[in-house]
mmCIF entry with sequence, helices, sheets and N, C-alpha, C, O atoms, coordinates in Angstrom:
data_MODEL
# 
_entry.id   MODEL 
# 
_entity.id                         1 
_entity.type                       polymer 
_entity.pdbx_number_of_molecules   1 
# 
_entity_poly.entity_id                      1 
_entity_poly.type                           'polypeptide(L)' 
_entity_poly.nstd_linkage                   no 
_entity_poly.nstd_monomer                   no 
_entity_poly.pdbx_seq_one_letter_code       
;(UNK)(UNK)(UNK)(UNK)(UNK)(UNK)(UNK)(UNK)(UNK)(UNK)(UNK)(UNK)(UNK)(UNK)(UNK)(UNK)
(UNK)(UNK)(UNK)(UNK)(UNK)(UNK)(UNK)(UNK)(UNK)(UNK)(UNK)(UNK)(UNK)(UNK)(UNK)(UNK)
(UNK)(UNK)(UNK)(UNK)(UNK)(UNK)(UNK)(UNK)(UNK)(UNK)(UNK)(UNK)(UNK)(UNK)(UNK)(UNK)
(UNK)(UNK)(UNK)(UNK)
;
_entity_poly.pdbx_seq_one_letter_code_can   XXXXXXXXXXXXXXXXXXXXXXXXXXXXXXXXXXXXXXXXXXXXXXXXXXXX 
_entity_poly.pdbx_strand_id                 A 
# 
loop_
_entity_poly_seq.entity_id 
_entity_poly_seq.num 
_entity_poly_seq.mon_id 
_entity_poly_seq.hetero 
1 1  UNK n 
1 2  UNK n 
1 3  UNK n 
1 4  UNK n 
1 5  UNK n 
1 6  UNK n 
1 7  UNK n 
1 8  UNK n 
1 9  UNK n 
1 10 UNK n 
1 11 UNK n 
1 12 UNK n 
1 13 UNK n 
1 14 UNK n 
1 15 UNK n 
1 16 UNK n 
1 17 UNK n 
1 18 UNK n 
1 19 UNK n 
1 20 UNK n 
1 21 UNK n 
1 22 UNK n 
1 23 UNK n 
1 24 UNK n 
1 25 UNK n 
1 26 UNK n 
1 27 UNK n 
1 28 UNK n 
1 29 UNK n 
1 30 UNK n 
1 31 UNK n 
1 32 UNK n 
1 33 UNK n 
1 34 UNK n 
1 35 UNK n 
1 36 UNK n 
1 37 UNK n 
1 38 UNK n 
1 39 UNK n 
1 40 UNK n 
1 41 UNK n 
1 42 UNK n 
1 43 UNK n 
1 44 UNK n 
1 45 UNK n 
1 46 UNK n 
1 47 UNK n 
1 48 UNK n 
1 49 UNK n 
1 50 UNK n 
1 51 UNK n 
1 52 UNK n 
# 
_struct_asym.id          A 
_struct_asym.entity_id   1 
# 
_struct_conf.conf_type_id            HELX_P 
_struct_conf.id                      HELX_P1 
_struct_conf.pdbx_PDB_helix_id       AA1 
_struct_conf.beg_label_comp_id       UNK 
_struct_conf.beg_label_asym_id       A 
_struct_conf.beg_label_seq_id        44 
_struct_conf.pdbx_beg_PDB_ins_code   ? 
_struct_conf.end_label_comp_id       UNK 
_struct_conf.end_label_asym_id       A 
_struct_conf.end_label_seq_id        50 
_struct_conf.pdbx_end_PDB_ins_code   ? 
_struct_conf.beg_auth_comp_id        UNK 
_struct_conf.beg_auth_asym_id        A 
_struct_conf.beg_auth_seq_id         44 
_struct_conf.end_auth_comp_id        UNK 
_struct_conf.end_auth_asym_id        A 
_struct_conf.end_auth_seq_id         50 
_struct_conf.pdbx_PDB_helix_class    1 
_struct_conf.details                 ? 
_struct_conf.pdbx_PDB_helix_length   7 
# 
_struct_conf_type.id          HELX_P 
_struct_conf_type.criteria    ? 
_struct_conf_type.reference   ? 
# 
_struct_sheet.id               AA1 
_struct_sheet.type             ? 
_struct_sheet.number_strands   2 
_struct_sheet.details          ? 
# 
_struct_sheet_order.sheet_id     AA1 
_struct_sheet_order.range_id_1   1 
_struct_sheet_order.range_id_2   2 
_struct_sheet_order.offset       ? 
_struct_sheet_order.sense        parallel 
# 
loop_
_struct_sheet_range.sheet_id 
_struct_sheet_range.id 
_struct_sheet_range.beg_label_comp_id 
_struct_sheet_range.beg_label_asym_id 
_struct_sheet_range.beg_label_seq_id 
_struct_sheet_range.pdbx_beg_PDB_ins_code 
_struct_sheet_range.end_label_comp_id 
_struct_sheet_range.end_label_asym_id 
_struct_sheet_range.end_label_seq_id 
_struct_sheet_range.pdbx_end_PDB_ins_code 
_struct_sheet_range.beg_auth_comp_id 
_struct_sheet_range.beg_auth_asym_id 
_struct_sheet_range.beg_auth_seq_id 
_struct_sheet_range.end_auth_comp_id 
_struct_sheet_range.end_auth_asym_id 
_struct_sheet_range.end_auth_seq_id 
AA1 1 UNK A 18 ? UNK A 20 ? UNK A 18 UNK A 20 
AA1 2 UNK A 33 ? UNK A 35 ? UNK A 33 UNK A 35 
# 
loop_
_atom_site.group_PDB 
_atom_site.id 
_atom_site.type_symbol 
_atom_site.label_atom_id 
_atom_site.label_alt_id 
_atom_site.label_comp_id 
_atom_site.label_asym_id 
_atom_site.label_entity_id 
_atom_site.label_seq_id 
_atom_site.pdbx_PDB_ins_code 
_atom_site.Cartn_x 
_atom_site.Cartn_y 
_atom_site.Cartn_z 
_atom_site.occupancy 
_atom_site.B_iso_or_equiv 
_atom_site.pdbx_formal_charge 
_atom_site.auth_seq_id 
_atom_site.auth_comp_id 
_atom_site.auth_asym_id 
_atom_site.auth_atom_id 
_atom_site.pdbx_PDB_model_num 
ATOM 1   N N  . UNK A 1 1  ? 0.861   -1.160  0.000   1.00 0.00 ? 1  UNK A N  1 
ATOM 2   C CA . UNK A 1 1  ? 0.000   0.000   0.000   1.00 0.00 ? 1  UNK A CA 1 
ATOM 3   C C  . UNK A 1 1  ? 0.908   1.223   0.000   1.00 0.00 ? 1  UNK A C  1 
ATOM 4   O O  . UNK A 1 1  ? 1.881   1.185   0.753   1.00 0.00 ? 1  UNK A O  1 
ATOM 5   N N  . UNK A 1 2  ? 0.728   2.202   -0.681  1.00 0.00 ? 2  UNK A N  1 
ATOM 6   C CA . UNK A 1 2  ? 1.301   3.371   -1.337  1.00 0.00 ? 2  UNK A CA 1 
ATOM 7   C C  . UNK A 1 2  ? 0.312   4.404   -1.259  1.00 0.00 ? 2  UNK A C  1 
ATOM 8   O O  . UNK A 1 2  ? -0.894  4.378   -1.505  1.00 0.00 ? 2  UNK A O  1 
ATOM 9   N N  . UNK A 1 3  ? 1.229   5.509   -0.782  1.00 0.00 ? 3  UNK A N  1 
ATOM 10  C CA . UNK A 1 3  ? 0.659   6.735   -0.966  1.00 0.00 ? 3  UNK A CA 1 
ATOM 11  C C  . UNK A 1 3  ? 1.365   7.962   -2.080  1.00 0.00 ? 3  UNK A C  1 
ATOM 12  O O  . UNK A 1 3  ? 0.786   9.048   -2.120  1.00 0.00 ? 3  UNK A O  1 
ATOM 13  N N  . UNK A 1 4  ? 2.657   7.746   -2.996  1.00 0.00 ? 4  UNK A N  1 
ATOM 14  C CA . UNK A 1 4  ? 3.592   8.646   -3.186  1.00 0.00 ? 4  UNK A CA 1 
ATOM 15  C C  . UNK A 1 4  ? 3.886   7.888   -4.528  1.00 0.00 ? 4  UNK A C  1 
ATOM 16  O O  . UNK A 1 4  ? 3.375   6.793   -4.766  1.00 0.00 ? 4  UNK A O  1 
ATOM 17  N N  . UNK A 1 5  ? 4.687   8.489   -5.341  1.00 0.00 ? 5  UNK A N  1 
ATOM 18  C CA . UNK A 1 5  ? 5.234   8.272   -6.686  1.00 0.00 ? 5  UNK A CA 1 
ATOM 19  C C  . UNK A 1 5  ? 6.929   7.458   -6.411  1.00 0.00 ? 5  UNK A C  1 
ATOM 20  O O  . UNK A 1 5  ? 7.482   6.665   -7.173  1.00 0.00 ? 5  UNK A O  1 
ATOM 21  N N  . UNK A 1 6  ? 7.413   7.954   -5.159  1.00 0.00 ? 6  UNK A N  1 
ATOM 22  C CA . UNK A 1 6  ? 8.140   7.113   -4.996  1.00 0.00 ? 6  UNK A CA 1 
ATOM 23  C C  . UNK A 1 6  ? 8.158   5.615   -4.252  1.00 0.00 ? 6  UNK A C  1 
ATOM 24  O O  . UNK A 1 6  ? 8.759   4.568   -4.491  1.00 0.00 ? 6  UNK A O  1 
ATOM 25  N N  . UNK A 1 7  ? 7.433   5.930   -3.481  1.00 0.00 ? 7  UNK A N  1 
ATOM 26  C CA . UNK A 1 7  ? 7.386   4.316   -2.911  1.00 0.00 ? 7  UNK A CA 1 
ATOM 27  C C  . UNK A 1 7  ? 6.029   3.586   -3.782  1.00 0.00 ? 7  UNK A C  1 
ATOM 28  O O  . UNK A 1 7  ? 5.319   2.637   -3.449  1.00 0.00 ? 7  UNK A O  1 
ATOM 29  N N  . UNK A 1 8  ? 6.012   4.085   -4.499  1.00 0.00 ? 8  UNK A N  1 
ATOM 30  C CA . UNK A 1 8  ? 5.204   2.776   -5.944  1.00 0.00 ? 8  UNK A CA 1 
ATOM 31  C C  . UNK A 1 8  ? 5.884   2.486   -6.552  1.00 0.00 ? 8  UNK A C  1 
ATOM 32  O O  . UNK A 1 8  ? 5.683   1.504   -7.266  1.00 0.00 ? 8  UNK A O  1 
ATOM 33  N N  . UNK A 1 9  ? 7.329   3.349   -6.605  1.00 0.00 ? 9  UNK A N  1 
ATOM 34  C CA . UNK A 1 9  ? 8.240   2.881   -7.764  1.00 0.00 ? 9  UNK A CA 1 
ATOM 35  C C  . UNK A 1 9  ? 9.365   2.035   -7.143  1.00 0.00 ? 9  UNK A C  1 
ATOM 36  O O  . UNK A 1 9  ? 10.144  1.390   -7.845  1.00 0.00 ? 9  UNK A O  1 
ATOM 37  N N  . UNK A 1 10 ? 9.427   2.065   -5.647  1.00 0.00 ? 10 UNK A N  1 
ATOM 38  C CA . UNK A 1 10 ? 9.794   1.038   -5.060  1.00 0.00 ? 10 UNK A CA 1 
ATOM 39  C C  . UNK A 1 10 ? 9.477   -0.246  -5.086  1.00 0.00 ? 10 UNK A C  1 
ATOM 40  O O  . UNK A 1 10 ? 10.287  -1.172  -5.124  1.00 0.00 ? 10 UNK A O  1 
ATOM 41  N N  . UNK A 1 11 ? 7.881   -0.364  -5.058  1.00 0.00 ? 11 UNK A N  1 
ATOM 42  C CA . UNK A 1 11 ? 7.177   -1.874  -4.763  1.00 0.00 ? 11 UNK A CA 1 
ATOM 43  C C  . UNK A 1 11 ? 7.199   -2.293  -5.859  1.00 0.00 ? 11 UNK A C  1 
ATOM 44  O O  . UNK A 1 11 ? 7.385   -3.508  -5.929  1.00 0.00 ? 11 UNK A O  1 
ATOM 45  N N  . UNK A 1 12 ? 7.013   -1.461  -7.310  1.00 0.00 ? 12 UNK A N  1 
ATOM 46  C CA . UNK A 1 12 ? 6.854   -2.125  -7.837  1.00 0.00 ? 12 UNK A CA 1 
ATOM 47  C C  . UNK A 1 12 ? 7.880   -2.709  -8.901  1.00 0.00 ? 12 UNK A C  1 
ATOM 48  O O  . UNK A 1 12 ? 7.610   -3.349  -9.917  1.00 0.00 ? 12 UNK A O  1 
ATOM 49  N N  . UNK A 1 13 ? 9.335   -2.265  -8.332  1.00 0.00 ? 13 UNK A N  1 
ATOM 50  C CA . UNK A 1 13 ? 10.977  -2.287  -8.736  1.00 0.00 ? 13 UNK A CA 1 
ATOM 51  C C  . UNK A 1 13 ? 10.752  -3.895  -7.942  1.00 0.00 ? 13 UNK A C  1 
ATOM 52  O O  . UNK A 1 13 ? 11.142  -4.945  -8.453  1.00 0.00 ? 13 UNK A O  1 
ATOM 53  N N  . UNK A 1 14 ? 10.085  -3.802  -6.684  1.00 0.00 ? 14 UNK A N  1 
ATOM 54  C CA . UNK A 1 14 ? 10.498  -5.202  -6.322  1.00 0.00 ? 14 UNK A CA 1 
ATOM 55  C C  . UNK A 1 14 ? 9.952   -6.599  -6.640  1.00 0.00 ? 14 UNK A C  1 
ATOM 56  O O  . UNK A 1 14 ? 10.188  -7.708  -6.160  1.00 0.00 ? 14 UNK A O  1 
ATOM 57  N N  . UNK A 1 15 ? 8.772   -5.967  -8.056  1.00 0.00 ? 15 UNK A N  1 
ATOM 58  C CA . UNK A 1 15 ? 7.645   -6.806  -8.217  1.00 0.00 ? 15 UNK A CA 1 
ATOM 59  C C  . UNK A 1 15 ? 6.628   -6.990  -7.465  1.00 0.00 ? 15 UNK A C  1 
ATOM 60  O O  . UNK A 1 15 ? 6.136   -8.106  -7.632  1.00 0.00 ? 15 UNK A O  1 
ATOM 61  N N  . UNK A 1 16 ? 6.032   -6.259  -6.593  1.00 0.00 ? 16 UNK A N  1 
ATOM 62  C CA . UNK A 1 16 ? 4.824   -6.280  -6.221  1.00 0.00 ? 16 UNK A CA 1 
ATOM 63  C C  . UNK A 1 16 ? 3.226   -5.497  -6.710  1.00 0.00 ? 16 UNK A C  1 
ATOM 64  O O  . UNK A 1 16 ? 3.007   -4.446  -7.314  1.00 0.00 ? 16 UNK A O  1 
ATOM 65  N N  . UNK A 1 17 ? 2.648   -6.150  -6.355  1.00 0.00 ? 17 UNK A N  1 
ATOM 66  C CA . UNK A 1 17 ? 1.327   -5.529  -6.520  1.00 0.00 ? 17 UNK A CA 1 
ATOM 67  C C  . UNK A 1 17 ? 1.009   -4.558  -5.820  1.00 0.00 ? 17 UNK A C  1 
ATOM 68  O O  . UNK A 1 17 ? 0.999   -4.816  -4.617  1.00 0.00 ? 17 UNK A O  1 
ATOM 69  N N  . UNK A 1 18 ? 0.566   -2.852  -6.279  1.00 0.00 ? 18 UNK A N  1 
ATOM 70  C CA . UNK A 1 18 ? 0.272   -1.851  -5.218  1.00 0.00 ? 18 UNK A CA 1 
ATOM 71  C C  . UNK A 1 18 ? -1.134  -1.531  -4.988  1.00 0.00 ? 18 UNK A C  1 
ATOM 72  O O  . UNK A 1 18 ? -1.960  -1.911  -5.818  1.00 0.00 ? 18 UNK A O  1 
ATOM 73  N N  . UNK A 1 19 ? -1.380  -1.087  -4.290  1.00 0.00 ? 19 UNK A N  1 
ATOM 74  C CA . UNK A 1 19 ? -2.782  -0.529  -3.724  1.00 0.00 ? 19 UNK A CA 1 
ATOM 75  C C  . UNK A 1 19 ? -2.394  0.384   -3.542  1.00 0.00 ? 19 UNK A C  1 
ATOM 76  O O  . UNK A 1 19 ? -1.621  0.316   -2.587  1.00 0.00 ? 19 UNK A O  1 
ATOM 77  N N  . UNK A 1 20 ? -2.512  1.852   -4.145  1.00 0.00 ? 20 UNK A N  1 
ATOM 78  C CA . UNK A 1 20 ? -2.061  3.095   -4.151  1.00 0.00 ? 20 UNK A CA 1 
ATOM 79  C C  . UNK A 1 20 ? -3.399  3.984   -3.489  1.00 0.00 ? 20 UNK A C  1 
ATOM 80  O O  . UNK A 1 20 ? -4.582  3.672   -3.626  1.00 0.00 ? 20 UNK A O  1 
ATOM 81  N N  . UNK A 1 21 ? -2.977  4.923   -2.895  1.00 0.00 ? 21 UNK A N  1 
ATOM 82  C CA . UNK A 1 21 ? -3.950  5.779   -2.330  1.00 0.00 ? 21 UNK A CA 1 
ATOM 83  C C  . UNK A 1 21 ? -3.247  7.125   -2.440  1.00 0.00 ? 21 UNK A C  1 
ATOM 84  O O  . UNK A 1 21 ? -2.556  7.518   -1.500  1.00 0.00 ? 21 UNK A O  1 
ATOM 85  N N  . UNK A 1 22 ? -3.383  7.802   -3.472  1.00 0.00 ? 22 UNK A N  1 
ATOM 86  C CA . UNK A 1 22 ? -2.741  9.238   -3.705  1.00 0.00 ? 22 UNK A CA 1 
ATOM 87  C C  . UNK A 1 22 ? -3.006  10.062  -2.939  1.00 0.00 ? 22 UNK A C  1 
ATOM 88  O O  . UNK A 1 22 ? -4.127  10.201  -2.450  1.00 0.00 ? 22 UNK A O  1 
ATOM 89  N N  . UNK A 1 23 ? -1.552  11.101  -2.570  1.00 0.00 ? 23 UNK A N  1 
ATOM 90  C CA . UNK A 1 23 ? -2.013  11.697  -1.091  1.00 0.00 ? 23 UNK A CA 1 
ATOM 91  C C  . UNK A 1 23 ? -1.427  13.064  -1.947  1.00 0.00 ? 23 UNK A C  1 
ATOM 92  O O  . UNK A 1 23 ? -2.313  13.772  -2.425  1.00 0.00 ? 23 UNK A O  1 
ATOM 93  N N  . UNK A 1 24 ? -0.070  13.476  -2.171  1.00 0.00 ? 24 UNK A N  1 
ATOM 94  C CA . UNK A 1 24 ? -0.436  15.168  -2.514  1.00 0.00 ? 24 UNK A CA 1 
ATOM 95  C C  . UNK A 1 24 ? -0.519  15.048  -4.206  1.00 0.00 ? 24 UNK A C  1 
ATOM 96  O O  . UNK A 1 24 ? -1.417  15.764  -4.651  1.00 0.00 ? 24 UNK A O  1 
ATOM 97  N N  . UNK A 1 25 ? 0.359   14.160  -5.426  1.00 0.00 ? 25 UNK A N  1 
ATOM 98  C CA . UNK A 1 25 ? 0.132   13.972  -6.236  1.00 0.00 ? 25 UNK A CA 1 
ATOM 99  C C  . UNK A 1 25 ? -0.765  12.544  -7.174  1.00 0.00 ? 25 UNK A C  1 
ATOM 100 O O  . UNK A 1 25 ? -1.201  11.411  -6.972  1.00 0.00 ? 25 UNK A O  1 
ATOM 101 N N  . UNK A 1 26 ? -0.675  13.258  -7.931  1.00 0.00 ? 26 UNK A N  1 
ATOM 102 C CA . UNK A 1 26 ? -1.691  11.940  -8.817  1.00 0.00 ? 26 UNK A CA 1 
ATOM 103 C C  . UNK A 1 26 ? -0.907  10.973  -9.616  1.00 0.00 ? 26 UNK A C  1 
ATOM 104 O O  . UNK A 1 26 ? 0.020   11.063  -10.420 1.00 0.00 ? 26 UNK A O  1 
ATOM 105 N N  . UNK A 1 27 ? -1.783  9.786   -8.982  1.00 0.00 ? 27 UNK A N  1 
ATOM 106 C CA . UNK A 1 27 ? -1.015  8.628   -9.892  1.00 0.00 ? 27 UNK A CA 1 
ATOM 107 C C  . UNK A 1 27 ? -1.983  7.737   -10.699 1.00 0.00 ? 27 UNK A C  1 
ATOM 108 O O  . UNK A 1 27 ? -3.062  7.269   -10.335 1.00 0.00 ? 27 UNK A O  1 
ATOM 109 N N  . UNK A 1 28 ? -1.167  7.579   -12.211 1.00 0.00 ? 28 UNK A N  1 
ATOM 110 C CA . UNK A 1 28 ? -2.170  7.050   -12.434 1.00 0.00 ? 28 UNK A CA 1 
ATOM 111 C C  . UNK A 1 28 ? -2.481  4.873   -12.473 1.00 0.00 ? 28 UNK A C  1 
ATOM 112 O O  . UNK A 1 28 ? -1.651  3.994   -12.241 1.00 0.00 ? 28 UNK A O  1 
ATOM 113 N N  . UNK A 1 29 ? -4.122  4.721   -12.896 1.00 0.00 ? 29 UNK A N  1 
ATOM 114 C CA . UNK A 1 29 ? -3.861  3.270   -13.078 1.00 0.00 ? 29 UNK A CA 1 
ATOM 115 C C  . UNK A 1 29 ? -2.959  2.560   -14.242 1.00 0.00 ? 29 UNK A C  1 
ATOM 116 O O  . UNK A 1 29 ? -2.924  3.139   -15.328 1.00 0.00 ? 29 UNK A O  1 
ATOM 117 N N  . UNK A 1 30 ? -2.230  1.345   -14.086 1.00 0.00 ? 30 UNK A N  1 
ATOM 118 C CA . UNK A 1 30 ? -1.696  0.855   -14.908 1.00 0.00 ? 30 UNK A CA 1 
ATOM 119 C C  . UNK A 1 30 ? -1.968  -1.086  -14.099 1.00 0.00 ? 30 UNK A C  1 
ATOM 120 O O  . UNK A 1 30 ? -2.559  -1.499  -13.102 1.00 0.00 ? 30 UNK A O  1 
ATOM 121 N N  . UNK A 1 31 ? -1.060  -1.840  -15.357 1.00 0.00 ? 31 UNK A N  1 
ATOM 122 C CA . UNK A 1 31 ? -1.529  -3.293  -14.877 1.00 0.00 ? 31 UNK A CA 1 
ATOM 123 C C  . UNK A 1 31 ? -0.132  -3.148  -13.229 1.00 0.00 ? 31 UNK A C  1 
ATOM 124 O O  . UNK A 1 31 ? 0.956   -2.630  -12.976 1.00 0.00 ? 31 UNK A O  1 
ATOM 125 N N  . UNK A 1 32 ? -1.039  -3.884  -12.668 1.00 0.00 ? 32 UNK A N  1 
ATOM 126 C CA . UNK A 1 32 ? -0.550  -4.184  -11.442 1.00 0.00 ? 32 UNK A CA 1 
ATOM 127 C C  . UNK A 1 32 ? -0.358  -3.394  -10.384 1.00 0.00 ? 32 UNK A C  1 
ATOM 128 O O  . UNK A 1 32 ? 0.554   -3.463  -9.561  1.00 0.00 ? 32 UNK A O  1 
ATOM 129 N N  . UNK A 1 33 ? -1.814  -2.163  -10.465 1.00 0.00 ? 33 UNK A N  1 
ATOM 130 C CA . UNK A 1 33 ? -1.772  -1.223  -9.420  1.00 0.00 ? 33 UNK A CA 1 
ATOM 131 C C  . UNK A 1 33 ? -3.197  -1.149  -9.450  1.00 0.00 ? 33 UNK A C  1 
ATOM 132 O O  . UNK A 1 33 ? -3.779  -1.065  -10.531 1.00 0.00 ? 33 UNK A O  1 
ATOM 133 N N  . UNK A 1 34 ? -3.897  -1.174  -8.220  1.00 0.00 ? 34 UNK A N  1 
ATOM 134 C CA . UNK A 1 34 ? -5.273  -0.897  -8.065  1.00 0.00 ? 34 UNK A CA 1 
ATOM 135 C C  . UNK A 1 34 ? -5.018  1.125   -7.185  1.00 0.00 ? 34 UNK A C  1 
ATOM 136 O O  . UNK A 1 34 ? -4.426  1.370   -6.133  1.00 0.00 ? 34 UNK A O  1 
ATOM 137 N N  . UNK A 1 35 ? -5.554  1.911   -7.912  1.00 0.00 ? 35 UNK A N  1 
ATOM 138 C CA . UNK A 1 35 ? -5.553  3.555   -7.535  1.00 0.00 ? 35 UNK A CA 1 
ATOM 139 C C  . UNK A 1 35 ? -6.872  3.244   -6.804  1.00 0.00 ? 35 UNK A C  1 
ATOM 140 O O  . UNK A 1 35 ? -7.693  2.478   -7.307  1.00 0.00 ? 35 UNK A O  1 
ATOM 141 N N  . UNK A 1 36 ? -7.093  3.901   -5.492  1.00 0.00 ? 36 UNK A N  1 
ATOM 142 C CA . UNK A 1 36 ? -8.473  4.175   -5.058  1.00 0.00 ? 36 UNK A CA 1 
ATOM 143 C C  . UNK A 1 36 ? -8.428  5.930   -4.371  1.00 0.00 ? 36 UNK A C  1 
ATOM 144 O O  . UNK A 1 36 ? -7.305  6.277   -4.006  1.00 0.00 ? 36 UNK A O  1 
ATOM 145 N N  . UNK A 1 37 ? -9.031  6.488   -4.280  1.00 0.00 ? 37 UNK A N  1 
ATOM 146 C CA . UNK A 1 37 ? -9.790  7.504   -3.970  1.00 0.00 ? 37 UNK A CA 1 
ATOM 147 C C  . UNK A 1 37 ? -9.117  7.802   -2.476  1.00 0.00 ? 37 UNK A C  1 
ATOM 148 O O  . UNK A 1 37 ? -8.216  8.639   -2.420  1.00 0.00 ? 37 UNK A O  1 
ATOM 149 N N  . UNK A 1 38 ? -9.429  7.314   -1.610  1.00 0.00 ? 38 UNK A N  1 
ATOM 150 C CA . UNK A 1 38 ? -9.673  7.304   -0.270  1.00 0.00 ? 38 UNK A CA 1 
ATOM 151 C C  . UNK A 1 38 ? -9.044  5.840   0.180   1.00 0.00 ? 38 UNK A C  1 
ATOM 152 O O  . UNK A 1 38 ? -8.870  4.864   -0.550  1.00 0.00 ? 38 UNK A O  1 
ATOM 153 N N  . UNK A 1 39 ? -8.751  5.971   1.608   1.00 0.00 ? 39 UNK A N  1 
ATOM 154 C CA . UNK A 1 39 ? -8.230  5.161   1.892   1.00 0.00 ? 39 UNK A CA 1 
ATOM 155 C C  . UNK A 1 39 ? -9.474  4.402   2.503   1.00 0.00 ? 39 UNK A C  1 
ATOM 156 O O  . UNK A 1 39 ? -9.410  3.229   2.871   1.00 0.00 ? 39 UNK A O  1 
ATOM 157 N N  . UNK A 1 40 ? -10.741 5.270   2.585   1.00 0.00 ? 40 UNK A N  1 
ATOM 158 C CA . UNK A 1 40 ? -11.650 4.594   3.265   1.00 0.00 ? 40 UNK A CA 1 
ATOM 159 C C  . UNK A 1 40 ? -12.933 3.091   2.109   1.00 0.00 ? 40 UNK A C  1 
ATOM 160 O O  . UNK A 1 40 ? -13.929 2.387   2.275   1.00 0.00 ? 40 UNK A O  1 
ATOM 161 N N  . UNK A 1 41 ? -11.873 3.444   1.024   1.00 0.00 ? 41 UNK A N  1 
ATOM 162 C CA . UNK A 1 41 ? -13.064 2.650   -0.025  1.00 0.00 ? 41 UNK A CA 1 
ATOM 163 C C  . UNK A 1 41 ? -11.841 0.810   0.074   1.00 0.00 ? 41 UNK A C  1 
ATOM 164 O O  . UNK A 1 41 ? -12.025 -0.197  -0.609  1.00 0.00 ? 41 UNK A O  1 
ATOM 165 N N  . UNK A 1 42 ? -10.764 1.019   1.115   1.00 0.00 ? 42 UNK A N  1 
ATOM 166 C CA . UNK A 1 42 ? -10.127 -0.279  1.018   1.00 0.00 ? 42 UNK A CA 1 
ATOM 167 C C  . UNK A 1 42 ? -10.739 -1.091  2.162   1.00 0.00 ? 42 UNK A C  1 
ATOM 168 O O  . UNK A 1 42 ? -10.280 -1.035  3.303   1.00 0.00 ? 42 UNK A O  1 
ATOM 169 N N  . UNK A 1 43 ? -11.677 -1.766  1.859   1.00 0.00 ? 43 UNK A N  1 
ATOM 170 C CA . UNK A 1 43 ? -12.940 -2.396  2.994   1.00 0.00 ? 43 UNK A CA 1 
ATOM 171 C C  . UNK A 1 43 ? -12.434 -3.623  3.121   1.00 0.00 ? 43 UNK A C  1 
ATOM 172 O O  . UNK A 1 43 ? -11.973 -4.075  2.074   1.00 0.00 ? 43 UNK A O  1 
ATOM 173 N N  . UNK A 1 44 ? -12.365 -4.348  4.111   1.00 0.00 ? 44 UNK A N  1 
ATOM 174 C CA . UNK A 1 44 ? -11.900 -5.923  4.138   1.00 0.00 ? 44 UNK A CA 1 
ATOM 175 C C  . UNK A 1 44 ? -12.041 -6.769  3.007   1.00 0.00 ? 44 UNK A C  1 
ATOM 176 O O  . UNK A 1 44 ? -11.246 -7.576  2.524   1.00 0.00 ? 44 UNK A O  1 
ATOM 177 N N  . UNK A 1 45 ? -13.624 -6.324  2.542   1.00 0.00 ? 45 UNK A N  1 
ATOM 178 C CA . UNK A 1 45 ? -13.731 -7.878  1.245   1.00 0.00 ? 45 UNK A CA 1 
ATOM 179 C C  . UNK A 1 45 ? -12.766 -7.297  0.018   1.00 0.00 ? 45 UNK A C  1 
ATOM 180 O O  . UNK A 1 45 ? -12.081 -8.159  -0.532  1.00 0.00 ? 45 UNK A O  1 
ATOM 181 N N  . UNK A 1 46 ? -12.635 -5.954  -0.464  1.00 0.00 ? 46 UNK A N  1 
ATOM 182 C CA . UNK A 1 46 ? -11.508 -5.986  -1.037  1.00 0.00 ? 46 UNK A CA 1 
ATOM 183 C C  . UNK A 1 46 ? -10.494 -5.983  -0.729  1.00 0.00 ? 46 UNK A C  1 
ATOM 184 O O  . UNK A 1 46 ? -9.831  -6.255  -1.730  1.00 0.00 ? 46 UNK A O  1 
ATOM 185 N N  . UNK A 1 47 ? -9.561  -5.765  0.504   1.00 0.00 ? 47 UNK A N  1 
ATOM 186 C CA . UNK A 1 47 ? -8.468  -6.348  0.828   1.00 0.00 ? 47 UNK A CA 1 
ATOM 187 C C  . UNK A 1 47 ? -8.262  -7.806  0.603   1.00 0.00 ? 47 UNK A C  1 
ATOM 188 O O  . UNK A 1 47 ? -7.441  -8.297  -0.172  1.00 0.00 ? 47 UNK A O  1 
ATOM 189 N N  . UNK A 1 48 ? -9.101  -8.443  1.370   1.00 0.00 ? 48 UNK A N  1 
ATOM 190 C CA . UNK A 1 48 ? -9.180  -10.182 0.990   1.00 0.00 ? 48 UNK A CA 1 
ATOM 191 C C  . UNK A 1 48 ? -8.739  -10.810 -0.281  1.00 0.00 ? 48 UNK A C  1 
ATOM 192 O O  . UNK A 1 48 ? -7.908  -11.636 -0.659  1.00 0.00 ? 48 UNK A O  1 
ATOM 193 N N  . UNK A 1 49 ? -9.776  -9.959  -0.831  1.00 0.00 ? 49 UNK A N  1 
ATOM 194 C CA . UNK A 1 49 ? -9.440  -10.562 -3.017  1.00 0.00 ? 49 UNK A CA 1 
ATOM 195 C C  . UNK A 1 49 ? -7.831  -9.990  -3.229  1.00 0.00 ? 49 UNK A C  1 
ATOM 196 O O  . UNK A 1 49 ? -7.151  -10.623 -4.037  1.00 0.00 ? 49 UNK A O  1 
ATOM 197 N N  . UNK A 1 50 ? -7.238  -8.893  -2.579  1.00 0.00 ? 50 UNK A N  1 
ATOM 198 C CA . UNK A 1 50 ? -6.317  -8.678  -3.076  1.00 0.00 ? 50 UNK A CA 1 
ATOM 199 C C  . UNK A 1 50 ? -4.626  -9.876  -3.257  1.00 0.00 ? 50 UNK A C  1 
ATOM 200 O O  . UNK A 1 50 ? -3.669  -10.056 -4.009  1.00 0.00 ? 50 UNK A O  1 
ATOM 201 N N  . UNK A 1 51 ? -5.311  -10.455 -1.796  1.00 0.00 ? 51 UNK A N  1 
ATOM 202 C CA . UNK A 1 51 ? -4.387  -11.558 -1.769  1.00 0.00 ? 51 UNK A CA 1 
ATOM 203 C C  . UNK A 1 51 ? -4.869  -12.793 -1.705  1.00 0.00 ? 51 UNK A C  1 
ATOM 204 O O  . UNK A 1 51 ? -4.439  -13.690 -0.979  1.00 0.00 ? 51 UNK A O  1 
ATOM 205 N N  . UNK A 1 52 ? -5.759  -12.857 -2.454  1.00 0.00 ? 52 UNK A N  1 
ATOM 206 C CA . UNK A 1 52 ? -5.864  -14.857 -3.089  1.00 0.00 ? 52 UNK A CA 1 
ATOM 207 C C  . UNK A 1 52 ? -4.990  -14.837 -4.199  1.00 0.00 ? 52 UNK A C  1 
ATOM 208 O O  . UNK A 1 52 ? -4.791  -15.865 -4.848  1.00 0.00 ? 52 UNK A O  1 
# 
């Protein structure tokens, strides 16, 4: 989980999957990043799906 342009470009240097939540700039979607709004729209049942 990411809030910044640099630590997305961290996770995803290490191959991971991000869950980005943009805090002063905008990032956009691409494959292997879910962007949401708010940190309040990351609700358990989508956390869950994120890691099956």
């Amino acid at each position: 989980m990411e809030d910044s342009p640099t630590g997305l470009a961290s996770a995803e240097a290490a191959g991971c999957s991000v869950l980005v939540v943009p805090s002063a700039l905008p990032i956009p979607e691409a494959d292997g990043r879910l962007v949401l709004d708010r940190l309040t729209e990351a609700d358990p049942r989508l956390l869950r799906s994120l890691v099956r």
